[in-house]
N, C-alpha and C positions, 0 to 999 in steps of 0.2 A: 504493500500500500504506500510505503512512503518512495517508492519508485513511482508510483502512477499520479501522489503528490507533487513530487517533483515535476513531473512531466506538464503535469496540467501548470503548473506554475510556470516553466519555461516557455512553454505555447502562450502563455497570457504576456508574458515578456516581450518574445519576440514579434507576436501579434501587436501588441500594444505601441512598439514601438512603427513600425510601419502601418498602423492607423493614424497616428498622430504625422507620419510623413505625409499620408494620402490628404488629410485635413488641410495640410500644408498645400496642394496643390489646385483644391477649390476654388474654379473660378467665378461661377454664380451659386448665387442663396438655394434655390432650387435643387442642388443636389447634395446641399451639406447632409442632410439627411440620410442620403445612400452612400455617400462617402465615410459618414461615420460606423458603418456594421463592422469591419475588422475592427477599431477599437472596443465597440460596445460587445462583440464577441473574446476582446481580450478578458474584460471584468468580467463577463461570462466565466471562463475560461479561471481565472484567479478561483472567483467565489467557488469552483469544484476543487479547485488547491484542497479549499479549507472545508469543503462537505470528505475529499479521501480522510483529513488527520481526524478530522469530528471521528469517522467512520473507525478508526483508529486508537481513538480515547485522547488525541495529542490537542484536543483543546476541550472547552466547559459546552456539557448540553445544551445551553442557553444559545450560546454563540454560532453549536453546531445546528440548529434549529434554524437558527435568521439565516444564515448561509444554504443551507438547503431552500429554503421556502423562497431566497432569492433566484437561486438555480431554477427552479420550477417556475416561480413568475417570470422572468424573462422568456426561458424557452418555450412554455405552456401559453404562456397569458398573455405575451408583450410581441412577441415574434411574427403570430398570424397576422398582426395590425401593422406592426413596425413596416416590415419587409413592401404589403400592396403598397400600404403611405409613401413609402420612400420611392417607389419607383411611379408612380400616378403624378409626384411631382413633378421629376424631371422629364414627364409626355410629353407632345406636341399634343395641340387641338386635332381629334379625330376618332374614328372607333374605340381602335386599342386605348386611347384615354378612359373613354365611356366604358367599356369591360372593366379596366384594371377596376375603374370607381368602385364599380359592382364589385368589385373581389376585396376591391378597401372594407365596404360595408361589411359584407361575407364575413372579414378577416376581424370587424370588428365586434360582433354578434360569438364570435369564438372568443374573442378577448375577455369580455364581460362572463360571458358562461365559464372561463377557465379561471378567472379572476377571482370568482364567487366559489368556485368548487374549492380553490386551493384555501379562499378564507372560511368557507363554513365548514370546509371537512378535513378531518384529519388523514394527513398523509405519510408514507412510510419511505424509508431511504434507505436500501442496503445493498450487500454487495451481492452479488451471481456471476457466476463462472468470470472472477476477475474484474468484472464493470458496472459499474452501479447503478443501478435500477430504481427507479422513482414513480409510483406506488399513488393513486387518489382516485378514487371512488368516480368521482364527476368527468376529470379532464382525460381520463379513459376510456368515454365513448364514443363508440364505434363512427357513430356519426360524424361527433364532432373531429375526430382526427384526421374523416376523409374533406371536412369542410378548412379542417388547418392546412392540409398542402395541398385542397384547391386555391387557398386566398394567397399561401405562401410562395407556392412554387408556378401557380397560375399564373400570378403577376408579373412573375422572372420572365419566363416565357410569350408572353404576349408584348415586351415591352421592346419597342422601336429602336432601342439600344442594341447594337449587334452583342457588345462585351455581357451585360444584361441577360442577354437568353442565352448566351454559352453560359455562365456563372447558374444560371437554373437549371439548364439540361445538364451538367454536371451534379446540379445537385439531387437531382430525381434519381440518378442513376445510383449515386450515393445515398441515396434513403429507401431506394428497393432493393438495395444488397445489404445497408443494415438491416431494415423489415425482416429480411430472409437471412442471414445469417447471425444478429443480435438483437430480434425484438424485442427481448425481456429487458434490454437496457437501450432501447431506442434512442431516450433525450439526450442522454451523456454520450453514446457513439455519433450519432447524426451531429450534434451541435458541435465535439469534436472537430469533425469534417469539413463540416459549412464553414468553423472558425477558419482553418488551416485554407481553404478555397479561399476565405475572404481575402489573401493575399494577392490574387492577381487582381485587384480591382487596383491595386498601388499603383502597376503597371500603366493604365489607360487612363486615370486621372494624371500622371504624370508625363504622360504623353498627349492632354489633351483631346483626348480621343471620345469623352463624356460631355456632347455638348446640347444644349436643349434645343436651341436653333437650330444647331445642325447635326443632327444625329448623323453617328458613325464619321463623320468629318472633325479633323483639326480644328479643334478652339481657335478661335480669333483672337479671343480674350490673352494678352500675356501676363498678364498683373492677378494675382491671386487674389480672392475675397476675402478672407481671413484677416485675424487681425495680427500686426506685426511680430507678435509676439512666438505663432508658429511658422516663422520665414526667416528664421535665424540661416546662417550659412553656416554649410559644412554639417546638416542632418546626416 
């Protein structure tokens, strides 16, 4: 276990720090929001740090409790919503705008029902065959799981962004191989995954390649949106 803390802590590191790069290279408001998932899959990523030591005895139930229930909100509760939101943003006016909307909503009608299950019901966190497994009555159903990766991964895929719908059809493929080969521990291996992919979005934001005017074409824009503070030289 403190192998797989470890791990999970250095994926938050390394993520963490090429989110804050990608953040760096925003050039309109519109896609801070998509620009942020490698970071916010870094804290992801930490907070299971501290659900393996919980799992472990190496910190207080109290602590290992918020950490868990944080894991679970993000990937249960905040992700189906997070992911349509971010990408609806950076559309052009057109169809695929009007669907993702509908998978925004979708994604947020799953929020709310995962949000409420994780707070009215008690949930359980332990280990199986090496990966930990996250356990709640509500965000377990059938239904709604097939409604989280129509909102989550439907969005990816319908979205005008060429980098966009490979980062989704990557990710489908990677959640019908964990489905099939780890679904007792599906949130912890899939979010895993998703975090580590959220890497190549570094690439296209820093290449300008994420533009809302002009999808799949070079930014026009050279001056980043952010504020000075992440454009230090020598990242």
């Amino acid at each position: 276990m403190c192998f797989s803390a470890t791990a999970s802590f250095v994926a938050s590191g390394v993520i963490g720090t090429i989110g804050l790069a990608t953040l760096r290279h925003v050039r309109e408001p519109q896609t801070l929001l998509f620009a942020a998932v490698p970071l916010l899959f870094a804290v992801h990523q930490l907070c299971e740090g501290f659900v393996w030591l919980g799992l472990d005895g190496r910190i207080g139930k109290i602590a290992f409790d918020h950490v868990a229930f944080l894991f679970m909100m993000y990937a249960q509760g905040i992700l189906p919503l997070l992911m349509p939101l971010a990408v609806v943003l950076m559309e052009p006016v057109g169809w695929r705008r009007r669907a993702i909307l509908i998978l925004t909503c979708i994604g947020a009608v799953v929020c709310v029902w995962d949000v409420a299950g994780l707070i009215a019901w008690p949930s359980r966190t332990f280990i199986q065959c090496h990966s930990i497994a996250y356990r709640n009555p509500l965000t377990g159903n059938f239904l709604i799981s097939c409604l989280y990766i129509l909102a989550t991964c439907g969005a990816l895929l319908l979205s005008t962004h060429r980098v966009v719908r490979w980062y989704g059809l990557l990710n489908v493929i990677g959640l019908t191989i964990v489905e099939i080969v780890r679904e007792f521990a599906f949130a912890s291996v899939w979010c895993f995954y998703a975090a580590i992919l959220s890497v190549m979005l570094y690439w296209q934001f820093h290449r300008g390649r994420i533009d809302v005017e002009m999808p799949n074409s070079l930014s026009p824009r050279l001056r980043p949106f952010l504020l000075p503070w992440l454009r230090w030289r020598g990242f």
